[in-house]
C-alpha positions in Angstrom: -6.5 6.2 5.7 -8.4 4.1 3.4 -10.5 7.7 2.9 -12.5 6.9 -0.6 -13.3 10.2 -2.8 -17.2 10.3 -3.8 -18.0 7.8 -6.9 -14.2 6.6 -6.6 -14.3 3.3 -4.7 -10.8 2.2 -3.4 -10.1 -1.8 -5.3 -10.2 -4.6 -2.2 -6.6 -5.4 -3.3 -5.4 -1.4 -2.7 -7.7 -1.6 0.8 -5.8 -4.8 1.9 -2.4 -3.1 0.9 -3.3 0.0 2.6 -4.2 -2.4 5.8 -1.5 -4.3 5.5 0.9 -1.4 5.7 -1.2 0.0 8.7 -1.8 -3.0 11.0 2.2 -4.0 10.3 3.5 -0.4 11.7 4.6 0.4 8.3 3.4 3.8 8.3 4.9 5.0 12.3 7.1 7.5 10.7 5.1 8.7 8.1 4.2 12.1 9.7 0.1 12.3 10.1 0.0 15.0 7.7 1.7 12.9 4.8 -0.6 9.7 4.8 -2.8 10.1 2.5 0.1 11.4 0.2 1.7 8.1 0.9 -1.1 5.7 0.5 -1.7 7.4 -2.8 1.8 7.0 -4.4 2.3 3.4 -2.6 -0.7 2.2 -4.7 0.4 3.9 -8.0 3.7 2.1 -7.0 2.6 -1.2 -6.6 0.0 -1.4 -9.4 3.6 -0.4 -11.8 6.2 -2.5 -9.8 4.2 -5.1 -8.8 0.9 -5.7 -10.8 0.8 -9.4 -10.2 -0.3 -8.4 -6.6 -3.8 -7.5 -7.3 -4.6 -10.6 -8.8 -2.6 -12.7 -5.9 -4.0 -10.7 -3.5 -7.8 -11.4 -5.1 -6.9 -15.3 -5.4 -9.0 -17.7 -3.7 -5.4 -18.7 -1.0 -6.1 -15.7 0.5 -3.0 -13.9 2.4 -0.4 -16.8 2.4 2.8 -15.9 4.3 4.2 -16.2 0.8 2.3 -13.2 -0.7 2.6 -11.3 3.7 6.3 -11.6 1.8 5.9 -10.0 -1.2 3.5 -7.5 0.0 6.2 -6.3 2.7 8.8 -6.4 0.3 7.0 -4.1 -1.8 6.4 -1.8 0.6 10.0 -1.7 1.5 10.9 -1.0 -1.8 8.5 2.2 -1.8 9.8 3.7 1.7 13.3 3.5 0.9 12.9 5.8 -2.3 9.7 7.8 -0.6 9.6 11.5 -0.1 6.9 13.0 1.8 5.7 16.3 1.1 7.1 17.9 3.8 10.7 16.9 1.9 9.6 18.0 -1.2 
């Protein structure tokens, strides 16, 4: 997790994401091998779904429980149409 290929820095908004989804037990039953598979395609998801996250994620309000909302919510939205690799 939050593994950062050479001269490819991961954004701060991706890291909290990543974090978020981590620290709120999002990613239990995601087998081990599939992580960074599904950190990967969560971002790509997000930054198409849900772009207005970056910038609400960048804002000076910090994490409100209004945007803790709409950052779970997007995450939802990604499991329930997620395959790992394994199910590929």
């Amino acid at each position: 997790m939050l593994k950062q290929l050479q001269y490819k820095p991961m954004k701060v908004a991706h890291q909290v994401i990543v974090l978020f989804a981590a620290t709120k037990k999002y990613l239990m039953d995601i087998a081990l091998s599939d992580i960074l598979d599904f950190e990967a395609k969560l971002i790509e998801y997000i930054d198409t779904k849900y772009p207005e996250l970056e910038k609400e994620i960048l804002g000076k309000d910090g994490l409100t429980d209004a945007l803790n909302d709409k950052i779970a919510s997007a995450i939802e939205a990604f499991k329930s149409g997620y395959k790992s690799l394994s199910e590929v």
